[in-house]
N, C-alpha and C positions, 0 to 999 in steps of 0.2 A: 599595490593591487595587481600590478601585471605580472609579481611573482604569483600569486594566486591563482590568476588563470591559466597561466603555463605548467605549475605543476596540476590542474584539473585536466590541461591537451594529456600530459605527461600518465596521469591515470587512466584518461581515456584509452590510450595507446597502449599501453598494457595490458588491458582488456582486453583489447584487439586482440593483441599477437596472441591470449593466451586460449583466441579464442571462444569468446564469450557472448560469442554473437550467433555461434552454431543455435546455444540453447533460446534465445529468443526466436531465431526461425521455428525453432520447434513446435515452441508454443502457437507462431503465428499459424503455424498448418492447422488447431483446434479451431482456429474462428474460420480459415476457410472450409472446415465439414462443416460451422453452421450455413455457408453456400451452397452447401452441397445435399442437405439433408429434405429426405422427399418430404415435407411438411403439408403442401397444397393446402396453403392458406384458401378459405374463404371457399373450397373448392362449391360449385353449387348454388353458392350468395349472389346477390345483387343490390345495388342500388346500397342504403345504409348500413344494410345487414352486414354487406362486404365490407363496407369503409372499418366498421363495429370491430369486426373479426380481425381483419389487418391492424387496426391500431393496438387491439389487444396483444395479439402474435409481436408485433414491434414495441410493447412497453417490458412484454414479458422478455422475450430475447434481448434486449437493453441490460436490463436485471442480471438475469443470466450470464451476461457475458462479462459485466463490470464484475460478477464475483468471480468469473473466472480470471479478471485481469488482476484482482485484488490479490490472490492467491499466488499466483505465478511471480507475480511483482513483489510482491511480500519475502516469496523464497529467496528468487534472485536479488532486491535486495538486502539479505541476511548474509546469504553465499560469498558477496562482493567484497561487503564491509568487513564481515569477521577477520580476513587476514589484512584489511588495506594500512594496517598500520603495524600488530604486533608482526606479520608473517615479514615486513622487508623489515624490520628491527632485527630478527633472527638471519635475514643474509645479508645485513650488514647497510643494506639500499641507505635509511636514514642516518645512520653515521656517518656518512660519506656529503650526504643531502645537509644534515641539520649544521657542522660545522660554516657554513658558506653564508655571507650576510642575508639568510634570511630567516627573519623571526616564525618559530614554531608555531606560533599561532597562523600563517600564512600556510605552512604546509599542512596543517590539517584543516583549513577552508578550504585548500586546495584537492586535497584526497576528498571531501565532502562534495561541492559541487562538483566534480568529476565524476562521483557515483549517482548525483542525482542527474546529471546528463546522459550517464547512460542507459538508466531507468528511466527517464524521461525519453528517451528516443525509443527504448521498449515495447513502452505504454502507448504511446505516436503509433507505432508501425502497426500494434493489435488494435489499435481503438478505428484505425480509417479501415482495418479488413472488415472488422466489428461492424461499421456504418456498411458498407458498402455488403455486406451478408445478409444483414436486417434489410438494406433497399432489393435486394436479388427476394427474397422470402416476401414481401409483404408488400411491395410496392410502393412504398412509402418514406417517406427520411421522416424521422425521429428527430427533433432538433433538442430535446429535452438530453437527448445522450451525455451533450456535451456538457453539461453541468456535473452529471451523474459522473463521467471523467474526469470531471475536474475533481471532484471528491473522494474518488475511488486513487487518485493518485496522492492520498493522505498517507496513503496507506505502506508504499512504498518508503514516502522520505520520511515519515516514523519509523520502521523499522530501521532504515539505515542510516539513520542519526544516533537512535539507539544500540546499533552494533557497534557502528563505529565510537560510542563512547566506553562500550565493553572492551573493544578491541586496543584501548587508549590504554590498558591494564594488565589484561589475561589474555591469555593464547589464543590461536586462531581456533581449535576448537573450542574451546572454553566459551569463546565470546559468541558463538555460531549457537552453544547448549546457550546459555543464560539467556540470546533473546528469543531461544524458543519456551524457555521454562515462561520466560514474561508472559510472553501470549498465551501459555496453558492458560495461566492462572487470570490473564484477563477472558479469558472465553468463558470462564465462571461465570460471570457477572448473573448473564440472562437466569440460569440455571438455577442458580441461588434465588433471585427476584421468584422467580415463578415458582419455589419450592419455599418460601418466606408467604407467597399468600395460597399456596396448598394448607400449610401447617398454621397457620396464623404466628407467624412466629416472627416479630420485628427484626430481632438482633440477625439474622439472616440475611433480611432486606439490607440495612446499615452494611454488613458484609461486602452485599454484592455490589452496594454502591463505591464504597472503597474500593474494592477492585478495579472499579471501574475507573478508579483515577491510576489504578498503579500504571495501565498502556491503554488507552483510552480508545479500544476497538469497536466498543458498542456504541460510543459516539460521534466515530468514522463513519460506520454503516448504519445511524439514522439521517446523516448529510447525504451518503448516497442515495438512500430511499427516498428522501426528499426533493431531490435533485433529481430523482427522473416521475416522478409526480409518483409517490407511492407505489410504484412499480414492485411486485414478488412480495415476497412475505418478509418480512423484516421480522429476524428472532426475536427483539424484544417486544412484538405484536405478540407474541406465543407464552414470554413472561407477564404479560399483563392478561395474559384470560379472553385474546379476541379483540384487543384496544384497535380497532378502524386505521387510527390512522399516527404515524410516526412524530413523535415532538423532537424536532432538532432548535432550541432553541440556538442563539446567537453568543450566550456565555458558552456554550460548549465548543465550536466554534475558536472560542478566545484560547480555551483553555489548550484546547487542540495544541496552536499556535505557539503559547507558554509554554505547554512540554517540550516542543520539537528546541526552540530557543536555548530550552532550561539543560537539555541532553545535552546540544551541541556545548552550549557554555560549558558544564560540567567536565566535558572529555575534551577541549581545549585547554583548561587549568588543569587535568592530571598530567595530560602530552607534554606541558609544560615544564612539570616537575620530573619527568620519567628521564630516568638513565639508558640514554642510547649507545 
C-alpha cells in the first residue's frame, strides 16, 4: 500500500513541475468575478422579501457555479489522465518503474488517486471561492452547497477513471478523442427522451436510456440538482415536458459507483497484460 501512495506523491509532483496548477488558478479567477459581479441582490427589499430574493440569488449561483466546476473539472480531468499512462510508456518512465518489485496493479492505483488528488484539491480551491462569492452577493451561506459538491465531484473521478482506462490501451491522444466521443454520445440521453415523447416514439426513449448507462451524465446531474434542493433547471426537467421536480433515485447512485469500480478494474487488467 505504501507503494501506492508514493507513486500517487510521484504523480502529484509531476503535475507540479509541468505546471498544472497555472490552469486551475485560472479557472479559480471565474468564481472570483462571481464576487465581483454588480448583482445588488435584494436591492430595495426588506424584511422576507429580502430573505426570499437572497436565498433565491444563493440557490441559483450554487447551480451555476457547480456547473461550472463540473465542466472545468471534467476537462482537466481528461487532460491529466489521457497521457498518465500511455504518454510515460512512450518515454520510457514505466519500463524503468514497472521492472522494480512493484506489482502493476499498484502503479495504476497509484497514477489514479494521484489524479483524483489533484482534482480534488481543484474542486477544494473553486468550491471555498464559490461559498465565499455566494456569501459577498447574497449575504447568506448556502449549506445545501456542500452536497451539491459533493456530487458535482462525480463528475471529475468518472471522467478520469475513464481516461485513464483508455489511456491503459491507446495513445494520449486517442485516449483524450474516445472520452470526449463518450460524453458526446452520453449528452444524447436528454435529447432523445424529449424527442421520444415529441414523436410518441418508444424505441427512442429505450435509446436514450441506454445511453444513459453508456457514462452516466444524466445521472450525475440529477444528484447534483438534488443535492442543492432542486436548484437551476435540470436538462432532464426539459426532457420530460416541465417535470417540477428531479428523481435521483439511490440505484442510480449504485450504478454510479459500479461504473467508476467497473472502469477502474477494466484498465487495471489491460495495464496488466500491456507490453511496456
Amino acid at each position: 500500500m505504501n507503494a501506492v501512495w508514493t507513486l500517487a506523491g510521484l504523480t502529484i509532483k509531476e503535475a507540479v513541475r509541468r505546471r498544472v496548477f497555472i490552469a486551475s488558478l485560472l479557472v479559480a479567477l471565474i468564481f472570483v468575478l462571481f464576487a465581483l459581479l454588480p448583482l445588488h441582490v435584494g436591492h430595495g427589499l426588506t424584511g422576507q422579501e429580502l430573505y426570499a430574493e437572497q436565498a433565491r440569488t444563493a440557490k441559483t449561483l450554487a447551480w451555476v457555479g457547480c456547473g461550472v466546476i463540473k465542466f472545468f473539472a471534467s476537462v482537466l480531468a481528461i487532460t491529466l489522465a489521457a497521457g498518465a499512462i500511455t504518454a510515460e510508456v512512450d518515454r520510457g518512465v514505466l519500463s524503468i518503474v514497472a521492472p522494480k518489485p512493484l506489482p502493476r496493479v499498484a502503479i495504476y492505483l497509484g497514477k489514479w488517486l494521484g489524479l483524483l488528488g489533484l482534482l480534488g484539491a481543484s474542486v477544494l480551491v473553486w468550491s471555498l471561492i464559490l461559498i465565499v462569492a455566494i456569501y459577498i452577493q447574497t449575504h447568506l451561506f448556502f449549506p445545501r452547497i456542500f452536497v451539491g459538491i459533493l456530487a458535482t465531484f462525480l463528475f471529475p473521478v468518472v471522467f478520469a477513471t475513464l481516461t485513464l482506462f483508455f489511456s491503459s490501451f491507446a495513445t494520449h491522444a486517442l485516449s483524450a478523442g474516445l472520452a470526449l466521443i463518450t460524453a458526446g454520445v452520453a449528452l444524447s440521453e436528454n435529447f432523445l427522451t424529449g424527442l421520444a415523447m415529441l414523436l410518441s416514439a418508444p424505441v427512442l426513449k429505450t435509446i436514450g436510456q441506454i445511453v444513459g448507462y453508456i457514462l452516466p451524465l444524466g445521472k450525475m446531474n440529477h444528484w447534483i440538482t438534488r443535492g442543492l434542493g432542486d436548484a437551476g433547471l435540470d436538462m432532464s426537467t426539459m426532457a420530460t415536458l416541465g417535470a417540477k421536480a428531479v428523481e435521483a433515485p439511490t440505484a442510480d447512485m449504485v450504478y454510479i459507483l459500479f461504473y467508476i469500480a467497473a472502469a477502474l478494474a477494466a484498465g487495471i487488467y489491460i495495464f496488466q497484460k500491456r507490453d511496456l
